[in-house]
VOBA-1610 file (N, C-alpha, C; in pm, whole numbers, padded with zeros to 5 digits, always signed):
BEGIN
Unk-01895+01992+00682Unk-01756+01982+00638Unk-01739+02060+00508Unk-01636+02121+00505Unk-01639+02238+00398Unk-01583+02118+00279Unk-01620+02153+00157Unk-01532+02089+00056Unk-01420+02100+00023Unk-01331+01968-00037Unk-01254+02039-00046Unk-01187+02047-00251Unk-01102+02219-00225Unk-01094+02267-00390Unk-01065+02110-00474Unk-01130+02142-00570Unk-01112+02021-00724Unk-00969+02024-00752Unk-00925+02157-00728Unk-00783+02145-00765Unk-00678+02092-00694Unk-00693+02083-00558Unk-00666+02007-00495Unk-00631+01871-00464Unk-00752+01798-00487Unk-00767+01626-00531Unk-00695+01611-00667Unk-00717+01733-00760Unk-00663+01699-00915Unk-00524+01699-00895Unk-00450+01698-00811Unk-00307+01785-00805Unk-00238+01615-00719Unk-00301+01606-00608Unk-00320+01442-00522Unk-00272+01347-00630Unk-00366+01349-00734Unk-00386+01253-00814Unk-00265+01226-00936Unk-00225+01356-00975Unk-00110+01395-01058Unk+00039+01341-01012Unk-00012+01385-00887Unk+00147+01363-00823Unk+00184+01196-00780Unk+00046+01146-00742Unk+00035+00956-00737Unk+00113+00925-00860Unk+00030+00969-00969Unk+00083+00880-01073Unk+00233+00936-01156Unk+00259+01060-01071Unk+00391+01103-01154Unk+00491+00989-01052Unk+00467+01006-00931Unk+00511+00934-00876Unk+00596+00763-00901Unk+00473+00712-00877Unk+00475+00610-00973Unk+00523+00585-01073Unk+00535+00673-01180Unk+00643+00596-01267Unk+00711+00646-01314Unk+00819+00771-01202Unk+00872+00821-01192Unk+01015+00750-01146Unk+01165+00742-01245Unk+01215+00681-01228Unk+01389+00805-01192Unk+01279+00914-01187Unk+01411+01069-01150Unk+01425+01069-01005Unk+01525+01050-00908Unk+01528+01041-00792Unk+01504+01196-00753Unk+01584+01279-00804Unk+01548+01420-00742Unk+01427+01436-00740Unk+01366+01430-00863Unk+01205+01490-00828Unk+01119+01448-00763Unk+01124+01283-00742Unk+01106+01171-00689Unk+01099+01260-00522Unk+01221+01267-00484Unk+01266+01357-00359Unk+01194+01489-00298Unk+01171+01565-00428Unk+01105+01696-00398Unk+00968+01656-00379Unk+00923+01610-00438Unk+00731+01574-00507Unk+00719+01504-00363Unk+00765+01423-00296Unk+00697+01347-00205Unk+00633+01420-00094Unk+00714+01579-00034Unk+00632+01638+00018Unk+00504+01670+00004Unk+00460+01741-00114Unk+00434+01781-00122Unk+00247+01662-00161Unk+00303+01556-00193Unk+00212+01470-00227Unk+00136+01406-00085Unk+00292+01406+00002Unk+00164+01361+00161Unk+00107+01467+00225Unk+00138+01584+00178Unk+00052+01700+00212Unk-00061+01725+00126Unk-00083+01690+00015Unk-00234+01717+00016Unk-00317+01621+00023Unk-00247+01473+00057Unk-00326+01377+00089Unk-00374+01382+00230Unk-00330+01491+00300Unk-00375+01493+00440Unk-00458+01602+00398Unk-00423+01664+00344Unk-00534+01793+00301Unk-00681+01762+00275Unk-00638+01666+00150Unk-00766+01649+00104Unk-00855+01524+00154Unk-00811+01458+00261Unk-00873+01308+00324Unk-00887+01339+00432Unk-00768+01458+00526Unk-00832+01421+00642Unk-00756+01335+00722Unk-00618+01328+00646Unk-00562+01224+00721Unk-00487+01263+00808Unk-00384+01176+00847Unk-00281+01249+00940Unk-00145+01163+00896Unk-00073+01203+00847Unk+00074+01076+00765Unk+00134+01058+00923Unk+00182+00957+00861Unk+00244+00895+01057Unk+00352+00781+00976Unk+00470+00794+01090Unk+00555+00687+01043Unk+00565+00531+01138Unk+00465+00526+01261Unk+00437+00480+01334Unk+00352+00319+01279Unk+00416+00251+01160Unk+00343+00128+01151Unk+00319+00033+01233Unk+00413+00018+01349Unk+00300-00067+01394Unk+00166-00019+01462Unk+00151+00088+01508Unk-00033+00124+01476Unk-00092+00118+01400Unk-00034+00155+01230Unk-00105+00079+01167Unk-00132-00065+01116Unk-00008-00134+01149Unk-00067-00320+01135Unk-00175-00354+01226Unk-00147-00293+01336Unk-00248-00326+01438Unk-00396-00282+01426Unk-00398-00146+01354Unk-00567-00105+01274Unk-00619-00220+01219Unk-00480-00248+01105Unk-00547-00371+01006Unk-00579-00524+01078Unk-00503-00573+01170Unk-00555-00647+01229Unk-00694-00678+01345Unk-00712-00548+01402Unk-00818-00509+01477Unk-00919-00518+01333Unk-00958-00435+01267Unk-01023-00448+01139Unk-01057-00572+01086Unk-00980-00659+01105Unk-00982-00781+01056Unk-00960-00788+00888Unk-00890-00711+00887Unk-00816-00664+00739Unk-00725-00777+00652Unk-00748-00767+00519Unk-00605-00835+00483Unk-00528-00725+00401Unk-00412-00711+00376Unk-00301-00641+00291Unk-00265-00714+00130Unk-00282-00619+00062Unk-00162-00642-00067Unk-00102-00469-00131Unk-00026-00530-00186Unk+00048-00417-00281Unk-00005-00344-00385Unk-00012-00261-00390Unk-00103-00184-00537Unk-00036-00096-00581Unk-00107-00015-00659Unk-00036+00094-00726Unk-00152+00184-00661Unk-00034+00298-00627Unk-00117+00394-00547Unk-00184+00520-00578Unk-00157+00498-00724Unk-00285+00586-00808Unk-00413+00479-00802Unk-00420+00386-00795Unk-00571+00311-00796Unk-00635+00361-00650Unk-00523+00312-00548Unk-00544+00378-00402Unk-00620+00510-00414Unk-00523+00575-00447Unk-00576+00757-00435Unk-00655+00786-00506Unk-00721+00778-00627Unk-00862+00746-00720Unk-00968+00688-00635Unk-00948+00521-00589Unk-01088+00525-00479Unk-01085+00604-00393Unk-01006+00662-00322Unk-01029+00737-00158Unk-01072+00864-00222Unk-01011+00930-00321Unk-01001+01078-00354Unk-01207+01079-00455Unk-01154+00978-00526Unk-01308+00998-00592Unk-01387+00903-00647Unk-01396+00797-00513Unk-01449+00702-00489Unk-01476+00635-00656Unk-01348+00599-00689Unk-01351+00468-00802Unk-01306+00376-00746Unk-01415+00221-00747Unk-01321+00116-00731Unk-01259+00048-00844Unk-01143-00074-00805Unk-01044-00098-00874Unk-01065-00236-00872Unk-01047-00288-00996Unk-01085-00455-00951Unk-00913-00528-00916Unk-00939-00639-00832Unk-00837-00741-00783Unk-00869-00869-00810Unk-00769-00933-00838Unk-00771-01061-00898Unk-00842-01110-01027Unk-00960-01051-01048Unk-01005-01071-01167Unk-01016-01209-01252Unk-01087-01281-01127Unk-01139-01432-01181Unk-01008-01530-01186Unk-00819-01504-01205Unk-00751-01530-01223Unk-00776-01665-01162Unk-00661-01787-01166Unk-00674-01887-01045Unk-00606-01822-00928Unk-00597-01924-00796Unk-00607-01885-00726Unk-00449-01856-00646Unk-00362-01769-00718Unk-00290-01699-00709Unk-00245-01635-00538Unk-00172-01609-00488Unk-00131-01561-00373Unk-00149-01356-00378Unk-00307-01296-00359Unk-00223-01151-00411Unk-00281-01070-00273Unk-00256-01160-00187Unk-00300-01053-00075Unk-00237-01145+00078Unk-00261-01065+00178Unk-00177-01144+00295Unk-00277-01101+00431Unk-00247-01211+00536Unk-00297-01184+00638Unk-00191-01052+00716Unk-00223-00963+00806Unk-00188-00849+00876Unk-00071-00898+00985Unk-00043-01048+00979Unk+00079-01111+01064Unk+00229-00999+01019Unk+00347-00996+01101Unk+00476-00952+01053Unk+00505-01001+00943Unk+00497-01141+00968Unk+00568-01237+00843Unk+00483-01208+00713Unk+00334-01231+00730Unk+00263-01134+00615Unk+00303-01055+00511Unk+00311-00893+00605Unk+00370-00782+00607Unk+00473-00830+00535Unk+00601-00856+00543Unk+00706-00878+00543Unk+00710-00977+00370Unk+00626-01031+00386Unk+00590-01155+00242Unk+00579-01035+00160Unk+00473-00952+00188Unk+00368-00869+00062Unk+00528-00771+00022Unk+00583-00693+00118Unk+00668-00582+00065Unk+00819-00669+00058Unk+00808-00789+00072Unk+00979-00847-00013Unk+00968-00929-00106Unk+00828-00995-00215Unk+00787-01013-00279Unk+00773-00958-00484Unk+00776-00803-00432Unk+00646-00738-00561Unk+00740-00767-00670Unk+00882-00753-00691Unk+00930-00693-00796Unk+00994-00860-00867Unk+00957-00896-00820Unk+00992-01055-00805Unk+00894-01142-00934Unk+00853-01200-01045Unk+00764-01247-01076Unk+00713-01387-01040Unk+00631-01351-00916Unk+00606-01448-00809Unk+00424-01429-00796Unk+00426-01510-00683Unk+00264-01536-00642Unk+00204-01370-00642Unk+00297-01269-00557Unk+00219-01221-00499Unk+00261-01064-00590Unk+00209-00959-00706Unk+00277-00896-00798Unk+00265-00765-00731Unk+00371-00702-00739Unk+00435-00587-00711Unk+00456-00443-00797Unk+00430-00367-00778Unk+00459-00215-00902Unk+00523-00144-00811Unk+00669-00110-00911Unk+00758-00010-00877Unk+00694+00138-00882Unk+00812+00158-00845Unk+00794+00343-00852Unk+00888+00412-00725Unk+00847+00486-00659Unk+00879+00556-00542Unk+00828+00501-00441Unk+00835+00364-00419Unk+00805+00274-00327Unk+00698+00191-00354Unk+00695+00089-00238Unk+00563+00000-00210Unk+00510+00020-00157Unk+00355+00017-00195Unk+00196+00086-00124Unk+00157-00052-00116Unk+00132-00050+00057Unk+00068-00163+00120Unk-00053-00114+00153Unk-00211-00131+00082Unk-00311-00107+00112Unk-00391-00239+00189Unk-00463-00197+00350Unk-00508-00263+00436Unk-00668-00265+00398Unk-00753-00351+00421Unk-00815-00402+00311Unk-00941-00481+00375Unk-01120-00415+00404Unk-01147-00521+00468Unk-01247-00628+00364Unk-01296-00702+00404Unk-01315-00823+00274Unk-01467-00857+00298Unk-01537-00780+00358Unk-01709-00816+00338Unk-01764-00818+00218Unk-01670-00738+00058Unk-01769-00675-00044Unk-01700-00738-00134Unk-01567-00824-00085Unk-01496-00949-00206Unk-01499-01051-00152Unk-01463-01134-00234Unk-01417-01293-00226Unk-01320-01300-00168Unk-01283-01365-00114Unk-01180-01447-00044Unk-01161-01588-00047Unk-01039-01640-00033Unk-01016-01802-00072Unk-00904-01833-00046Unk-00850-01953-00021Unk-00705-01998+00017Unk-00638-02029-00151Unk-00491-02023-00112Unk-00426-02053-00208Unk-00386-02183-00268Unk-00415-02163-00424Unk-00352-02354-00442Unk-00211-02306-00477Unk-00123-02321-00414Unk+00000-02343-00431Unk+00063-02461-00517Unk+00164-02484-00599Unk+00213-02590-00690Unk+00276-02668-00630Unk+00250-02784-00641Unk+00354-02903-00567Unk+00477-02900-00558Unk+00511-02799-00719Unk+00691-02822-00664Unk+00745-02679-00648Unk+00648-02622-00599Unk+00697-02488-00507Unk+00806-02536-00432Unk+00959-02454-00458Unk+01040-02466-00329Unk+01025-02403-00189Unk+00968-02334-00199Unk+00922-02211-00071Unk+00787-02322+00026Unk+00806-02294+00134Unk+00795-02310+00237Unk+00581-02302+00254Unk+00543-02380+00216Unk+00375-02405+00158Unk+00298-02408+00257Unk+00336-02469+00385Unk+00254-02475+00491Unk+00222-02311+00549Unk+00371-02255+00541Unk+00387-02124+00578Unk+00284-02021+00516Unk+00316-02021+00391Unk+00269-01943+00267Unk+00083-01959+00284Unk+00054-02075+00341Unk-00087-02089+00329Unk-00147-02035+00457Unk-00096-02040+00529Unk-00146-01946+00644Unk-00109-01834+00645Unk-00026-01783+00568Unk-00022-01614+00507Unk-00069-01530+00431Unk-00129-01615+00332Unk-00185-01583+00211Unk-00328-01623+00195Unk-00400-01520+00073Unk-00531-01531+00042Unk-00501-01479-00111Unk-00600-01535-00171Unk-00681-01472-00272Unk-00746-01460-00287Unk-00758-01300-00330Unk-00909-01205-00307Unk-00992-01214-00475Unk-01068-01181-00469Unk-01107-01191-00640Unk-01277-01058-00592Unk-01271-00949-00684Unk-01383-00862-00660Unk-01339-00717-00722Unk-01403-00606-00653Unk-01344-00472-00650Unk-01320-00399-00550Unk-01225-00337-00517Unk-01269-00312-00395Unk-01234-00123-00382Unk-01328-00118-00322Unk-01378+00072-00275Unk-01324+00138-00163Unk-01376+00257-00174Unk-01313+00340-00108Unk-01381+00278+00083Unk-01476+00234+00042Unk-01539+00200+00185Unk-01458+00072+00272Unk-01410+00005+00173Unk-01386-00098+00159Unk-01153-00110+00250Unk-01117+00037+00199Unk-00978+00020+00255Unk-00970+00130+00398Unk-00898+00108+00480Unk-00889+00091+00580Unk-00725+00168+00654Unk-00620+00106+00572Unk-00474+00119+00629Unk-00402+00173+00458Unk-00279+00276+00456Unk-00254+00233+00350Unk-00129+00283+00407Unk-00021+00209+00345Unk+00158+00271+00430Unk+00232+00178+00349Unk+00298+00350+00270Unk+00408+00314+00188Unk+00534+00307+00262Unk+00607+00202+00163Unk+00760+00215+00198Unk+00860+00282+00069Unk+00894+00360+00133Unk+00997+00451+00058Unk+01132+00407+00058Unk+01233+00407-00022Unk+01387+00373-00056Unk+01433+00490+00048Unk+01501+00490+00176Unk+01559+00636+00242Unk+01649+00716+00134Unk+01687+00704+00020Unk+01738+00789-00038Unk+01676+00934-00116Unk+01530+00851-00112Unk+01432+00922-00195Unk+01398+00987-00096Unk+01365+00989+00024Unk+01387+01136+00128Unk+01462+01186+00218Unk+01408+01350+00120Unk+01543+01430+00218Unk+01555+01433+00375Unk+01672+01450+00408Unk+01705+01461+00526Unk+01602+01578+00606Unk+01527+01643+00580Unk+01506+01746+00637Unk+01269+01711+00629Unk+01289+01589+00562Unk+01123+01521+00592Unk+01139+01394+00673Unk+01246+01408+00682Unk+01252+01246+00795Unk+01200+01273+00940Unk+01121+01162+00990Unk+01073+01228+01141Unk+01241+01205+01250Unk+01185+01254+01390Unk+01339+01230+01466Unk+01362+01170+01491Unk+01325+01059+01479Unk+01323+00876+01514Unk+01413+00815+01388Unk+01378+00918+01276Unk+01457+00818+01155Unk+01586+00906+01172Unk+01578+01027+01160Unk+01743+01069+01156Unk+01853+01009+01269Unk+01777+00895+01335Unk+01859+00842+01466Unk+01913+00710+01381Unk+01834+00625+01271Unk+01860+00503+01252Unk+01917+00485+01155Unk+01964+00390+01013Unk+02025+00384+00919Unk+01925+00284+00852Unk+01822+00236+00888Unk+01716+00181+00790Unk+01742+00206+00659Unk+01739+00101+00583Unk+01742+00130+00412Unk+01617+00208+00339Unk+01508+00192+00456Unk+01375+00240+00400Unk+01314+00346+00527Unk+01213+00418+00465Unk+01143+00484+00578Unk+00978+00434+00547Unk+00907+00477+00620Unk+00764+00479+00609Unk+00667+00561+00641Unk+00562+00586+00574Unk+00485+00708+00566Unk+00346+00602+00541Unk+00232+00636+00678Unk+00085+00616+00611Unk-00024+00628+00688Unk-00161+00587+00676Unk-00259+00642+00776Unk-00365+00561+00773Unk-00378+00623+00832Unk-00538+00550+00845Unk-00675+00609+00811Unk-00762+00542+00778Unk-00912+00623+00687Unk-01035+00564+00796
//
């Protein structure tokens, strides 16, 4: 396998984190091309807007999901740094089983200061996640949680470890549809009015 240029991955990496806390919609707009193109460049991947193949990776995998920031993402995959999660905390809600309702918990959750924490930017990065090389544990939820506990506990985990590039599996952002142009949307989205689109792959 040929390598691939330093400048390349260095450029991946630039554009994650301009990304991220990047609060200019135009550039926001322009940069995103150009950022899932060298993440296919340089990984190997293939961007697809097709999630449910990827929930279904993560569940075949026997995966769990949470939200990250997707410069930590693109740092382990790009040059294998891991990133620690949970970090001894108690036992907090910061990751989810690969169910819809899951899914659905982790990305209507982040921005919220709730169980399960969220980072803005140019969307939510749902990284799929498998759990041989962390901890895992159920959640203690608070007694006078109003939300729905029985639910929440069969949705939720907390992970506590680091976890690597070996270690993720699925990763698929959700984007605001405003933040892309009409002319990167696949032909499936220029048919629908979704508030969001999605872009991600598999490793």
């Amino acid at each position: 396998m040929n390598e691939i240029p330093s400048v390349e991955v260095e450029e991946v990496l630039r554009l994650a984190e301009a990304l991220e806390f990047s609060d200019d919609e135009v550039s926001i707009r322009e940069q995103l091309p150009s950022f899932f193109h060298y993440l296919e460049v340089t990984l190997g991947v293939t961007i697809t807007n097709d999630v449910t193949n990827l929930y279904a990776h993560m569940k075949e995998k026997q995966c769990l999901g949470r939200i990250e920031h997707i410069s930590r993402i693109v740092k382990a995959l790009e040059k294998n740094i891991p990133f620690e999660i949970g970090k001894g905390d108690t036992h907090y809600a910061n990751a989810v089983i690969p169910e819809p309702e899951g899914i659905s918990l982790a990305f209507g959750e982040g921005q919220a200061p709730g169980p399960i924490r969220i980072m803005i930017g140019f969307g939510k990065t749902l990284v799929g996640f498998t759990t041989d090389n962390i901890s895992v544990s159920n959640v203690d939820f608070i007694e006078d949680d109003f939300r729905d506990t029985q639910k929440r506990t069969y949705l939720c985990r907390h992970v506590d470890g680091q976890l690597s590039k070996e270690d993720i599996k699925t990763v698929v952002v959700r984007i605001p549809r405003k933040l892309v142009a009409l002319e990167n949307l696949f032909d499936d989205e220029k048919e629908v009015s979704s508030p969001f689109v999605f872009r991600g792959f598999l490793i």
